[in-house]
C-alpha positions as CSV (number, residue, x, y, z in Angstrom):
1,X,-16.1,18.3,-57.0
2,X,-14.4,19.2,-60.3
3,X,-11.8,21.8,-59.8
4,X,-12.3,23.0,-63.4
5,X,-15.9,23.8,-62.4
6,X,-14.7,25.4,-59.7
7,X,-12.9,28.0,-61.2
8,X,-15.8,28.7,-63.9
9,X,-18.0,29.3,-61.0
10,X,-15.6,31.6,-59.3
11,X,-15.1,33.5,-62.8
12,X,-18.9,34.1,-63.5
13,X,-19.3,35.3,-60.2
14,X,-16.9,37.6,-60.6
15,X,-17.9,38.7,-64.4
16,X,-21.8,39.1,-62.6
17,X,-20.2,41.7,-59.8
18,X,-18.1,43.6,-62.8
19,X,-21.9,43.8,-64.7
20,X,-23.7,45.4,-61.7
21,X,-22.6,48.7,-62.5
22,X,-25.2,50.1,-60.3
23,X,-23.9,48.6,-57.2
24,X,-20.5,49.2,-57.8
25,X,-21.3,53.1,-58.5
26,X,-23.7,53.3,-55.1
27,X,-20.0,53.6,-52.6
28,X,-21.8,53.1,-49.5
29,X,-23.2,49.8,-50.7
30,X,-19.4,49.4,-51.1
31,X,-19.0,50.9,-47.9
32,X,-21.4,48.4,-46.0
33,X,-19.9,45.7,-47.8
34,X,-16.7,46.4,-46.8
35,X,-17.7,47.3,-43.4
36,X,-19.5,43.8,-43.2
37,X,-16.5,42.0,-44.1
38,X,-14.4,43.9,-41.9
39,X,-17.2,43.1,-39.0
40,X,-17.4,39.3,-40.1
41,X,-13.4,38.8,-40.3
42,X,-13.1,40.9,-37.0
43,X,-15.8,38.3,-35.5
44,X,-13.8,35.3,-36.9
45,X,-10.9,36.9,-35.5
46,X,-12.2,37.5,-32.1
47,X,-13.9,34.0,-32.3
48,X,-10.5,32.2,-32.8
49,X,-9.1,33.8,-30.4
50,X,-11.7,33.5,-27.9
51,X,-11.4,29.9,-28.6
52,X,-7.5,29.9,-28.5
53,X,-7.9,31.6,-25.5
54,X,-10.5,29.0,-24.2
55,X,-8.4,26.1,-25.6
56,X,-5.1,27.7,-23.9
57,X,-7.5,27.9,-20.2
58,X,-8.5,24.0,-21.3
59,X,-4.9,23.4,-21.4
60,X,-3.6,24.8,-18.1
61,X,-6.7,23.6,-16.5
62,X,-5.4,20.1,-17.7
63,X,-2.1,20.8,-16.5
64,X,-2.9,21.8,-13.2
65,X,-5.5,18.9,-12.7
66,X,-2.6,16.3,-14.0
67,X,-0.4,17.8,-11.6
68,X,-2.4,18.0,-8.7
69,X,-3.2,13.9,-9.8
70,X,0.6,13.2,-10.4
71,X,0.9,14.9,-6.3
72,X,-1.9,12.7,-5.2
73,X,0.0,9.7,-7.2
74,X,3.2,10.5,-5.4
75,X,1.5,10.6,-2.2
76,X,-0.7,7.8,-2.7
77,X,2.9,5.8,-3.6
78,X,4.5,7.1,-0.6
79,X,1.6,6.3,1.6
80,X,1.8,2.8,0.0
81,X,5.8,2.1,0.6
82,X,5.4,3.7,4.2
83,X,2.8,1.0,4.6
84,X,4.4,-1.9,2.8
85,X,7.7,-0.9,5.0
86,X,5.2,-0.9,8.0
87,X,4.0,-4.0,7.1
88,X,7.7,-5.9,7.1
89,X,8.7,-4.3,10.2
90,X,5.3,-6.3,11.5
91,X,5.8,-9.4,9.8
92,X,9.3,-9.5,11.0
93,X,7.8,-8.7,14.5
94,X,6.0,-11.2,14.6
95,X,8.2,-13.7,13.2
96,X,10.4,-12.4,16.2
97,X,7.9,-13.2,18.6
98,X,6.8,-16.4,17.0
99,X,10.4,-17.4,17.6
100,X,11.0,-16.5,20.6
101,X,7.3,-17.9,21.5
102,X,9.0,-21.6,20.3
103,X,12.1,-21.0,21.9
104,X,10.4,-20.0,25.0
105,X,8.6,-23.4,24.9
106,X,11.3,-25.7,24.3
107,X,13.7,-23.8,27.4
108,X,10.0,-24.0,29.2
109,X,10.1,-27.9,28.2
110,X,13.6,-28.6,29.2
111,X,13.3,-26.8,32.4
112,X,10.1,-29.1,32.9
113,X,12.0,-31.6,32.0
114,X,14.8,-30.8,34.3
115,X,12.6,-30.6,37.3
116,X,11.2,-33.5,36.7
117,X,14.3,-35.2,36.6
118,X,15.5,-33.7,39.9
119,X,12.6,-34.8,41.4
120,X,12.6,-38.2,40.2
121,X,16.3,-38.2,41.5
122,X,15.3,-36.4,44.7
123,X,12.5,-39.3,45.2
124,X,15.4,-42.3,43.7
125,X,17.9,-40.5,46.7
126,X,15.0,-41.1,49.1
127,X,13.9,-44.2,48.6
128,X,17.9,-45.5,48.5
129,X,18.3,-43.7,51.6
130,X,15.1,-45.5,52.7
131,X,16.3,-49.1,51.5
132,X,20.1,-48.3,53.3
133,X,17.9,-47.6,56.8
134,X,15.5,-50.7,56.4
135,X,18.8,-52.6,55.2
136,X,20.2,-50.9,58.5
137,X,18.1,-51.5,60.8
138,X,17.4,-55.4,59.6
139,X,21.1,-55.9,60.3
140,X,20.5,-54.0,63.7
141,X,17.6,-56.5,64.3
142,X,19.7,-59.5,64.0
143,X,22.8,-58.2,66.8
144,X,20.2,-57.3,68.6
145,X,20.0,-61.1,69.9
146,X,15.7,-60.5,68.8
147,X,14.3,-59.0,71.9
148,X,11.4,-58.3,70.0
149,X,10.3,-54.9,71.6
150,X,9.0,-53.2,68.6
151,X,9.8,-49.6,70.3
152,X,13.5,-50.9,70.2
153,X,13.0,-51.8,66.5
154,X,11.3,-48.1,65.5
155,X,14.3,-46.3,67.4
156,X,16.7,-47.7,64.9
C-alpha cells in the first residue's frame, strides 16, 4: 500500500468527522464514543494481560515440567551409572571366578596327575619288591640242594 494514500485517507476521514456538526454537537454521542473506546482499550488491555498472564502460567508450567524432566534425567543417569558400576563389579566377578574355575582345574589336573604318579610308583615299588622276592627265593631254590617240596618253595 502507498503511504501517500494512506495519509489522504486518514485526512478525509478526519475532514468528514470535522463536517458532521451534528454529531459533534449531540455530547453523549461523544460520550458513548468515548465510553466505547475507553471499554474497547480497557478490553485490549485486560486481553493482553490475560494473555501475558496466560503466557507467564505457560512459562512456569514449562519450567516446572523441564525441571521435573531434567530430575527424572538425573535420576535416570544415576540409575544408569549405578547399573553400569553394577555391571563391572559382575563382569569382574565373574572373570574372578572364571579364573579361579581354570586355576582350580589345572591344581585339580596336577594333583591328578600327582596321584597317578604315586600310584604308578607305588605299583613300580611293588612289582620291584616282587621281582627282589622271586629273585630271592630262585636263589633260595638253588642252596636249597632242590628238594622239590613246593610248600618249602611257597615259605620263602
Amino acid at each position: 500500500m502507498d503511504g501517500d494514500n494512506l495519509e489522504d485517507e486518514v485526512y478525509l476521514g478526519y475532514e468528514d468527522f470535522l463536517e458532521d456538526e451534528d454529531y459533534l454537537k449531540d455530547e453523549d454521542n461523544l460520550e458513548d464514543e468515548v465510553y466505547l473506546g475507553y471499554e474497547d482499550f480497557k478490553t485490549i488491555l485486560d486481553t493482553k494481560t490475560s494473555l501475558k498472564t496466560k503466557t507467564i502460567l505457560r512459562m512456569e508450567t514449562i519450567l516446572k515440567m523441564k525441571s521435573i524432566l531434567d530430575t527424572k534425567t538425573s535420576l535416570k543417569m544415576k540409575t544408569i551409572l549405578k547399573m553400569k558400576t553394577i555391571l563391572k563389579t559382575i563382569l569382574k566377578t565373574k572373570t574372578i571366578l572364571k579364573t579361579k574355575s581354570i586355576l582350580d582345574t589345572k591344581t585339580s589336573l596336577k594333583t591328578k596327575t600327582i596321584l597317578r604318579m604315586e600310584t604308578i610308583l607305588k605299583m613300580k615299588t611293588a612289582l620291584m619288591e616282587q621281582l627282589l622276592m622271586q629273585q630271592s627265593k630262585d636263589e633260595l631254590w638253588l642252596l636249597c640242594n632242590g628238594c622239590a617240596l613246593a610248600s618249602c618253595y611257597n615259605t620263602f
